[in-house]
N, C-alpha and C positions, 0 to 999 in steps of 0.2 A: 309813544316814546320818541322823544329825541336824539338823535344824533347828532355829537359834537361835529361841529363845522373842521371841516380839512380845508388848507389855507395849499394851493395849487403852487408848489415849488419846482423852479425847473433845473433838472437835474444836470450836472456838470460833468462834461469827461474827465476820467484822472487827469491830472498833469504827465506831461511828458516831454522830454528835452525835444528841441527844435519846433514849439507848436508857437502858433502866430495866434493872438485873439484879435480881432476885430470889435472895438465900440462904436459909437456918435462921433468923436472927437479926439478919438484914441489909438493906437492898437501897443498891444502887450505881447511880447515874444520871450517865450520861457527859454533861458540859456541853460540852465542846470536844476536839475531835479534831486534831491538829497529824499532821505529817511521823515523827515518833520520839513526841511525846510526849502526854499522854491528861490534861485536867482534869477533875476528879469530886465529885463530893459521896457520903460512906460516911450513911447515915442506919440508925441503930442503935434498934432496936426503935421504944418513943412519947417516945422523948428532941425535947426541941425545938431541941435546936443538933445541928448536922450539922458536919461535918469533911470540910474543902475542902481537897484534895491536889492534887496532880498530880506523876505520876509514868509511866516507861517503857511502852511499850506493852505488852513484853517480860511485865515487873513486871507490869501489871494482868493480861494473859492468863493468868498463872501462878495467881494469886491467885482469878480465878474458877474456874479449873478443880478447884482445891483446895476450894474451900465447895463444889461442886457448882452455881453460878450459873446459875438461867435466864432466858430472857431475856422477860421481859414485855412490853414493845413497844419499839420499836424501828422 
């Protein structure tokens, strides 16, 4: 008998206000954490403006686990 293949997913801390992620070329710092929804600031290498989103939990979870994001503190 076969068993269906398991695809190795790595698992994500909740969100939580003041956490920093770490990517390659990134880091992501959670300003506010809501019921469904996440504000953030993406700060992109030594650029001095940053990009203020906010967007689904859903949507940010996804997003770190695709750069491979760690979590610096938190």
């Amino acid at each position: 008998m076969n068993s269906p293949k398991r695809k190795n997913r790595m698992r994500v801390k909740p969100l939580a206000n003041g956490q920093v992620w770490h990517m390659a070329e990134s880091d992501l710092h959670v300003t506010d954490v809501g019921r469904l929804l996440v504000q953030y600031k993406l700060f992109r290498g030594d650029a001095k403006k940053t990009v203020k989103a906010m967007s689904t939990m859903r949507v940010v979870n996804k997003f770190l686990t695709q750069n491979k994001a760690v979590l610096v503190q938190g």
